[in-house]
C-alpha angles and dihedrals in degrees: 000000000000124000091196101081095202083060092045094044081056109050087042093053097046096042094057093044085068094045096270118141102215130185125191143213127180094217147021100267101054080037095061092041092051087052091058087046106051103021089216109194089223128042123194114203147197119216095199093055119150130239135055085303116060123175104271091056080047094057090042095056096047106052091050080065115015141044091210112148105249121187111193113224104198146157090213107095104166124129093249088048100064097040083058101061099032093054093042076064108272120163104210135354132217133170139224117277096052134151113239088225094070098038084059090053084037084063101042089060104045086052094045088045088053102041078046086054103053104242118170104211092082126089092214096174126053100184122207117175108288091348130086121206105200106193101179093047086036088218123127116205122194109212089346086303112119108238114202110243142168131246090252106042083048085053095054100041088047084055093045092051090055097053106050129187089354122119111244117189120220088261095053087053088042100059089026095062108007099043127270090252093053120125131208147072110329085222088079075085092063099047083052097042083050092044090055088045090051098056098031107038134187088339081078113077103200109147118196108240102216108234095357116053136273133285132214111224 
């Protein structure tokens, strides 16, 4: 949650570059809404969000009912601020300026800590016949054997597996993996759809839709 949309823009871009489906809100109400909505397994926060709700009241909230791993994105960089949000139950804590790098493997760890952890709040297997999709681990094994695969391609089977047995055009995967403000060909789709075939075979239901898209059944 960001209300500066060139940060946001930014996060966003970064975060689905490594795989990462990402949803945004410009302040803590439609944050806290989204959150409901989705039920995303990382949230990142601003503590200076606008509204009636900021990001201290959102943390707040949603430690009195959830586990989720949270990470504060904040100009504020002083010492008490970051007691603050850490004892308020933040998982992690990074200033503005920041470099997005960082804020992705920022994220990793904090997934992998908590997967590590045990928490329960996070849907870690996304199974698909033969095939299991880890999202935590962000790993993808094929009949308990691990099968090499990209970001991407992690990112569009994930998306896939969670929309099962709908039909997705190439411009719904796009903005839903590769980011809404991406530019390029739409049959990047395609190289990526051929690529997940390849490694993991017939035991990978995924049917061309003539004309649409394709569908993963």
């Amino acid at each position: 949650m960001e209300d500066d949309p060139n940060i946001a823009r930014l996060v966003d871009m970064y975060l689905r570059r490594d795989g990462y489906r990402v949803y945004q809100a410009a302040d803590g109400a439609t944050g806290l809404h989204r959150i409901k909505q989705y039920r995303p397994k990382l949230v990142i926060l601003d503590i200076g969000l606008p509204g009636d709700v900021d990001g201290i009241q959102l943390c707040r909230e949603l430690r009195a009912t959830s586990d989720i791993p949270i990470i504060m994105l904040t100009a504020r960089d002083s010492e008490i601020d970051r007691i603050v949000g850490l004892e308020l139950g933040a998982d992690d804590y990074v200033t503005k300026p920041f470099s997005p790098r960082e804020l992705v493997a920022r994220v990793r760890a904090v997934l992998r800590r908590i997967d590590v952890g045990g928490r329960t709040t996070l849907q870690t297997v996304l199974e698909v016949g033969e095939v299991e999709v880890d999202v935590a681990r962000r790993e993808v094994r094929l009949r308990g054997d691990l099968v090499s695969i990209t970001a991407r391609e992690f990112g569009l089977l994930q998306y896939f597996a969670e929309n099962m047995g709908v039909v997705l055009s190439r411009r719904q995967l796009l903005d839903g993996v590769w980011g809404w403000d991406w530019v390029g060909d739409e049959r990047t789709v395609d190289v990526h759809v051929f690529q997940l075939r390849r490694k993991l075979g017939d035991a990978l239901t995924l049917t061309t839709v003539r004309g649409v898209g394709y569908r993963l059944d």
